[in-house]
C-alpha positions in Angstrom: 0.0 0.0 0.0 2.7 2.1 0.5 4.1 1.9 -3.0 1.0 3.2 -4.3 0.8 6.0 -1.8 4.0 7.0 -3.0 3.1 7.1 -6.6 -0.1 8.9 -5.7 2.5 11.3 -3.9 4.1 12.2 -6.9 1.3 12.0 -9.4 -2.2 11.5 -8.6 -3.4 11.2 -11.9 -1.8 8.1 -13.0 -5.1 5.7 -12.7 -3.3 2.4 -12.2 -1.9 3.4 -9.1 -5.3 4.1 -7.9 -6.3 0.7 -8.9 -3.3 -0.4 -7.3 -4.3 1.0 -4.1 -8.4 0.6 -3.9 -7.5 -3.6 -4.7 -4.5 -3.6 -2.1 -7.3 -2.0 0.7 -9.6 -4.4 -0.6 -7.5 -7.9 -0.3 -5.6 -6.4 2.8 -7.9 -8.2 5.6 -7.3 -11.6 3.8 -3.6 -10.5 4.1 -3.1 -9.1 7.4 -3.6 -10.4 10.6 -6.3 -8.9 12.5 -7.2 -6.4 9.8 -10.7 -6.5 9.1 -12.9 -4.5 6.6 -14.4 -0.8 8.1 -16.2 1.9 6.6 -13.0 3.9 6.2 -11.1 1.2 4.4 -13.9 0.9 2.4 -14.5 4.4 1.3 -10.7 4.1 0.0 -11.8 1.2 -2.2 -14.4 2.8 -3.7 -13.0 6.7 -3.8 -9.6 5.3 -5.9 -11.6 3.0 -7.9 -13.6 6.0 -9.1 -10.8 8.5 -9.4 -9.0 5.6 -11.6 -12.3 5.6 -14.1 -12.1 9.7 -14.1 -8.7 9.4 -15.4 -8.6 6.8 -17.6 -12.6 6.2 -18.4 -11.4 3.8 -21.0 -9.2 1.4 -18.7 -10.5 -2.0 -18.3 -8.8 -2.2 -14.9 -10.3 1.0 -13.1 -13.7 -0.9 -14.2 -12.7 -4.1 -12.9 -11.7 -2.5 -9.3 -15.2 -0.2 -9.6 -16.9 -3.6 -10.0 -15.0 -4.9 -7.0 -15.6 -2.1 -4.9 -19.5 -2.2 -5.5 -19.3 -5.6 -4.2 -17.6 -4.4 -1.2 -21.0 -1.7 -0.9 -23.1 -5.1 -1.2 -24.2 -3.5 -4.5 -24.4 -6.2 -6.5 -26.7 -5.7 -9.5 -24.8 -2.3 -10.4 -21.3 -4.6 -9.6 -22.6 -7.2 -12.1 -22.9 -4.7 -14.9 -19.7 -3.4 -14.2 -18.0 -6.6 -14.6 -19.5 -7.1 -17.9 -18.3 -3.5 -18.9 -15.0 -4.0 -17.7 -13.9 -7.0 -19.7 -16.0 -5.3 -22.8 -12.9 -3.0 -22.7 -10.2 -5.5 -23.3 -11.6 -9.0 -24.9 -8.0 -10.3 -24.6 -7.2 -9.9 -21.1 -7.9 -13.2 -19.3 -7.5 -12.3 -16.3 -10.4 -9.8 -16.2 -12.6 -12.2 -17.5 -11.6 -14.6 -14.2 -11.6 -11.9 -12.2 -15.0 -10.8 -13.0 -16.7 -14.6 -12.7 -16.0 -14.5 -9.3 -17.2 -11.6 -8.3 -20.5 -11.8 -10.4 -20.4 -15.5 -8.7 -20.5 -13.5 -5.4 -23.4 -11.6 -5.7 -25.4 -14.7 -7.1 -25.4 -14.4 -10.6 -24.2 -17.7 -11.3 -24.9 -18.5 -15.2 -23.5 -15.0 -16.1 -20.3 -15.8 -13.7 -20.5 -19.3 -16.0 -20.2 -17.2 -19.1 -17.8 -15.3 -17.7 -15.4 -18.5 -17.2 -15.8 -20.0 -20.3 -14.7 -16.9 -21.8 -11.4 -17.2 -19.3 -10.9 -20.9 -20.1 -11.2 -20.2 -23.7 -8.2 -18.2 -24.0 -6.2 -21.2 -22.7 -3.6 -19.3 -20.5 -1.6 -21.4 -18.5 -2.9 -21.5 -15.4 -0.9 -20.7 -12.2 -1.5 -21.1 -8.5 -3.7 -17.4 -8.3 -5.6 -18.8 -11.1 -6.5 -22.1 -9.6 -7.1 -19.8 -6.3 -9.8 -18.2 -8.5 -11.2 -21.2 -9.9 -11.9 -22.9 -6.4 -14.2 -20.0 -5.4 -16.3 -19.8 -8.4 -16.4 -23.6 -8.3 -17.7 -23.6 -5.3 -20.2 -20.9 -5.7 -21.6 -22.3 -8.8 -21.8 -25.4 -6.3 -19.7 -27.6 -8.4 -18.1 -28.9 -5.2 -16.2 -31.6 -6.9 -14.1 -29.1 -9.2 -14.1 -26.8 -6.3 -12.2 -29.0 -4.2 -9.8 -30.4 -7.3 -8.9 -26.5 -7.9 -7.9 -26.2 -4.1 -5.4 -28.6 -4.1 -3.5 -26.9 -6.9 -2.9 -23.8 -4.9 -1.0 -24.5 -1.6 -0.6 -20.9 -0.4 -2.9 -20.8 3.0 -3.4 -17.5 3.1 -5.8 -17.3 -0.6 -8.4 -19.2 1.3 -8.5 -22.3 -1.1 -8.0 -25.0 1.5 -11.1 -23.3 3.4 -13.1 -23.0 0.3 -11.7 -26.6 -0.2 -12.7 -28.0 2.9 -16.1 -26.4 2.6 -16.8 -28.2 -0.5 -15.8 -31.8 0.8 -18.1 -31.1 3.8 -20.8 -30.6 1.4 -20.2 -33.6 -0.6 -20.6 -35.3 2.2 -16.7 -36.3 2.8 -16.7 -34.6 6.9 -13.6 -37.2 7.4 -11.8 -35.7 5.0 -13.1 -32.0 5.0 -12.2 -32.0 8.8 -8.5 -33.5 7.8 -8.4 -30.4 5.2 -9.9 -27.5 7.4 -7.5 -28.3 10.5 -4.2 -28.4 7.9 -5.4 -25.2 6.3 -5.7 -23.7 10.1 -2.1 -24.6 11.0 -1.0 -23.5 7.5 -2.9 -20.0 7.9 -1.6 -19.6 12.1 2.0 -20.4 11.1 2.0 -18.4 7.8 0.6 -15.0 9.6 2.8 -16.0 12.8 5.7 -14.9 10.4 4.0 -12.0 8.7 3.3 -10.4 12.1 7.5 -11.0 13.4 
């Protein structure tokens, strides 16, 4: 966060730093210890996502973090068309099109978060451990629970929530042996790996 501070320092109208900053706020209490979501935090998600879009109206990334930050307002419908703007910018950019499944996922629109994702998997980018991240929440969401918890196990970072979202999803399909196996590593994962981030 404090990289894009400084670059909003020096220049405030270079919109990717805004994006920069409104998504750092908005992933920061999945990140930090202790650091949880308040209306201040989330008045600088939506105040840089919308200064990004004044500067650069045309910038499929200031409309992907505007989507995100109406999702963090619980305004969903307006987030949902925002997503589909955003990746109407740039048809080539995979990632906003697996960006924006998940969050149209999370506000319950789950065949256009389908569309969304077979846009992403048509582009056939190879897919790393953010991606699969990604996939295991919209997986889940569109209640696919089998895919959901195949798409965990390919991203071992504890702190991007897969092995929760993982365990969820064998709970579901009715596998509580294992999904109490997966939610207890996931725990010690996520206590050791935020042990070190607070030393």
């Amino acid at each position: 966060r404090k990289l894009w501070l400084s670059i909003l320092a020096d220049n405030a109208q270079i919109a990717s730093a805004h994006v920069g900053y409104s998504a750092s706020i908005s992933t920061s209490h999945l990140v930090f210890p202790g650091e949880l979501r308040n209306p201040e935090s989330i008045a600088l998600i939506v105040d840089h996502a919308a200064a990004s879009i004044n500067i650069d109206p045309l910038d499929s990334r200031s409309h992907l973090a505007n989507a995100w930050a109406l999702n963090a307002v619980n305004a969903f419908q307006r987030s949902t068309n925002a997503f589909r703007h955003a990746v109407s910018l740039n048809k080539a950019d995979s990632w906003s099109f697996i960006s924006a499944a998940e969050g149209v996922a999370l506000g319950g629109e789950v065949a256009a978060s389908a569309e969304l994702l077979n846009v992403f998997l048509e582009h056939r980018v190879p897919l790393r451990e953010q991606h699969w991240a990604y996939l295991t929440i919209i997986r889940f969401l569109h209640e696919d629970f089998e895919s959901a918890f195949e798409s965990s196990r390919n991203c071992p970072l504890p702190l991007n929530m897969s092995g929760a979202w993982g365990a969820a999803a064998l709970a579901l399909l009715g596998r509580e042996d294992e999904a109490r196996d997966q939610a207890s590593c996931f725990m010690a994962q996520a206590r050791a790996a935020w042990s070190v981030s607070t030393t």
